[in-house]
N, C-alpha and C positions, 0 to 999 in steps of 0.2 A: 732721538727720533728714529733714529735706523735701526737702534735696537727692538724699538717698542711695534716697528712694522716685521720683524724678524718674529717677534713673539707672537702678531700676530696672524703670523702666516703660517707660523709651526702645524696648528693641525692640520693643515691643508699638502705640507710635505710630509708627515708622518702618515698621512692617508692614502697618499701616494706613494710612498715606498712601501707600505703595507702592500698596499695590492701588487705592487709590482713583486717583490719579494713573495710572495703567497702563491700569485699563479702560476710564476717560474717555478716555485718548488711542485706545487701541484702536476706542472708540465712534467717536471724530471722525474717524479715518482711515477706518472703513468708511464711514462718513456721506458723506466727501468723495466716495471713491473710486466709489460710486453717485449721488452727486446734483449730482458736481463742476459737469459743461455747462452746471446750472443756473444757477449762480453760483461763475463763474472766480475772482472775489479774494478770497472768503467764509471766515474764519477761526474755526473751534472753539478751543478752549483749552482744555487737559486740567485749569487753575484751576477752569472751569466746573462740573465734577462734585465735585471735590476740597473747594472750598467750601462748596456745600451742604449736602455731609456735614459739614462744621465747623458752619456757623451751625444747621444742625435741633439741635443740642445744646446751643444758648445757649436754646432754647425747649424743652427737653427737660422741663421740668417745670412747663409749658405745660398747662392744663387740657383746652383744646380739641386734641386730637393733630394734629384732619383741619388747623388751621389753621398749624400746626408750618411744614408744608409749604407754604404762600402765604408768612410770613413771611421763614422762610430760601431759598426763591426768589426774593424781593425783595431780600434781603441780599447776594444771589449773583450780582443783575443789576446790582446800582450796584457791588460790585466791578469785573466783569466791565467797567460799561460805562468806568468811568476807566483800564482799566489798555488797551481800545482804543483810544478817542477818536482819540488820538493816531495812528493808521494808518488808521482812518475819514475822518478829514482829508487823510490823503495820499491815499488810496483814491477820494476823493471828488473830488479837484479831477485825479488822474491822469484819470478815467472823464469828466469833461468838457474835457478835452482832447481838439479835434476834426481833430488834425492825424493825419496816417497814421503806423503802427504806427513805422516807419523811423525820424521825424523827431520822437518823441514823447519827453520828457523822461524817463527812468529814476529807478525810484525814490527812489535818493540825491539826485538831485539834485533833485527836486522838495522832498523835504526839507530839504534845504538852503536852496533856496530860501525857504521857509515858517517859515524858522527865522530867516536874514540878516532878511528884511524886518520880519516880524509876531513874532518871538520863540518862549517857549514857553509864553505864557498863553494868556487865553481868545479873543486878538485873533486866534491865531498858532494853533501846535500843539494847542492844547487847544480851540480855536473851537467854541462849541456840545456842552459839556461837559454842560449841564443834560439837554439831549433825548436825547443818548446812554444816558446815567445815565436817564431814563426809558423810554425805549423799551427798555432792556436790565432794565429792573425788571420794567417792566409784565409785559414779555414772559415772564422767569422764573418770575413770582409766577401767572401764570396755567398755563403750560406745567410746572412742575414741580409748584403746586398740583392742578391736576386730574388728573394721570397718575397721583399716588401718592393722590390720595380715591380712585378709580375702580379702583385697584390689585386690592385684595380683594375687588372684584367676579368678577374672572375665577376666583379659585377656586370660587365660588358658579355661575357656568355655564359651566365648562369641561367639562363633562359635555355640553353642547350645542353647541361647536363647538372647532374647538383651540384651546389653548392661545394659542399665538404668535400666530395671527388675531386674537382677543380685543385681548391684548398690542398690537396693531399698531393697531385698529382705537380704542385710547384714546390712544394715544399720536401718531394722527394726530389725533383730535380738541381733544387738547391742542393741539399745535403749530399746526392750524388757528384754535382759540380766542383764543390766544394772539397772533397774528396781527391778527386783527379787532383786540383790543382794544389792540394796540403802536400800529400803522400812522399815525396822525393825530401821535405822537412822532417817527417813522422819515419821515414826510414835514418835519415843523418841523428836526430832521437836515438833511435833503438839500438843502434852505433855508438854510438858515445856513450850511452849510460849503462851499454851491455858489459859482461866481464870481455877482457882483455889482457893476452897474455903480456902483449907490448901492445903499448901507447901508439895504434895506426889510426885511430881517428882523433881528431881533435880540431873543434871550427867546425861550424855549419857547413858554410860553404867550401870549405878542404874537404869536409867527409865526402861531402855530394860529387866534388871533383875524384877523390878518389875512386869510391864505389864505382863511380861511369868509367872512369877510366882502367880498372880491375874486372869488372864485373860487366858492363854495358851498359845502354839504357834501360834495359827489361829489368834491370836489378832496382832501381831507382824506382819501380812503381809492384816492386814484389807485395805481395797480400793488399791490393786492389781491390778485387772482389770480394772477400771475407768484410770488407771494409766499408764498401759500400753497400751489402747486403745489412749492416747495420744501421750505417747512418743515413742510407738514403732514407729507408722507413721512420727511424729514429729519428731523422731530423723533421719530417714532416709533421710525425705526431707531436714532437715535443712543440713545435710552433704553434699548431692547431690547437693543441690544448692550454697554454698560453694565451695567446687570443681569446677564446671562450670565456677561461678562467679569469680573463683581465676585465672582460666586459659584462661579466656576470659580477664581481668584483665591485667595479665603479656604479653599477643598476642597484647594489645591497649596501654598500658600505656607505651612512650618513656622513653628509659633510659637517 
């Protein structure tokens, strides 16, 4: 019996991850395709949107709604950040590579490389597993929580400026938000998976202690602004075109 309701529910969840997978990628191609120059190796993942929509439904019956939304953006960041790690590492050690463009190792083989020596743990391909998995929480749980508390706001004063303005102007404050409070994760990252002549970073939270305590607070929030000149934009386009796409999506695609 449970089988035969599973069967026939199937189109009804393949038309729904359809569209959810569809707008997400659609969101991430416009996203690139405008804010590519900022950040040439910068990868979306149409998981990204796809997920969220799974995990707000594990909190579906969740007391607090607005908080729905922080949790399954934290859910949807530690997916996200294990299933990159792994090209953040190649991403990271290609970008400090200071030989010219010509003479510079190609992606295989960089992997390769990182593969032959260090494996595919945490020494290796996965190197700094933890800060990824937080910088990709932090950053969800605030950027997906704030855009969707702040959501039904815009129905409330879209009577005083457009629509889509509104829309843009949360969802760049999201991503800007969000931002601030990843950054000192996304610096303990670029630490750990950078080269090293000796072994001084190692652990999220050791690196972070270090750097502050080497460096100061200013070090722990270095390239800020490059950063949020991305994502804040970034992150408001890609939500707005998401939405659009999701509901443009649900209006076309037959049940």
């Amino acid at each position: 019996m449970a089988y035969r309701e599973t069967i026939q529910h199937k189109p009804g969840l393949l038309r729904e991850a359809g569209i959810q997978i569809g707008s997400g990628g659609f969101a991430g191609f416009v996203e690139a395709c405008i804010m590519h120059p900022m950040d040439l190796i910068k990868t979306r993942f149409q998981l990204q949107f796809f997920s969220f929509e799974q995990y707000k439904k594990l909190f579906s019956n969740y007391s607090s709604k607005m908080m729905v939304f922080y949790f399954a953006g934290f859910l949807t960041g530690v997916t996200e950040g294990i299933l990159v790690n792994p090209f953040e590492v190649v991403k990271v050690q290609m970008q400090s590579d200071r030989k010219h463009i010509k003479h510079s190792a190609s992606t295989f083989a960089v992997t390769k490389r990182i593969l032959v020596q260090q494996g595919f743990g945490l020494n290796g391909l996965n190197k700094g597993l933890s800060a990824t998995v937080m910088r990709n929480g932090v950053f969800n749980t605030f950027y997906f929580g704030i855009y969707n508390s702040l959501l039904p706001q815009v129905h409330k004063h879209k009577e005083y400026a457009p629509e889509l303005f509104l829309k843009f102007i949360i969802g760049f404050t999201a991503g800007t938000v969000a931002s601030c409070m990843n950054i000192p994760f996304d610096v303990a990252k670029s630490r750990i998976q950078g080269p090293q002549n000796e072994i001084q970073y190692k652990g999220t939270v050791r690196t972070i202690c270090t750097v502050y305590r080497r460096e100061g607070f200013r070090a722990l929030y270095k390239g800020l602004l490059p950063k949020i000149l991305r994502l804040g934009p970034g992150g408001a386009i890609m939500l707005i075109v998401y939405e659009h796409m999701k509901a443009y999506l649900n209006a076309k695609v037959p049940i």
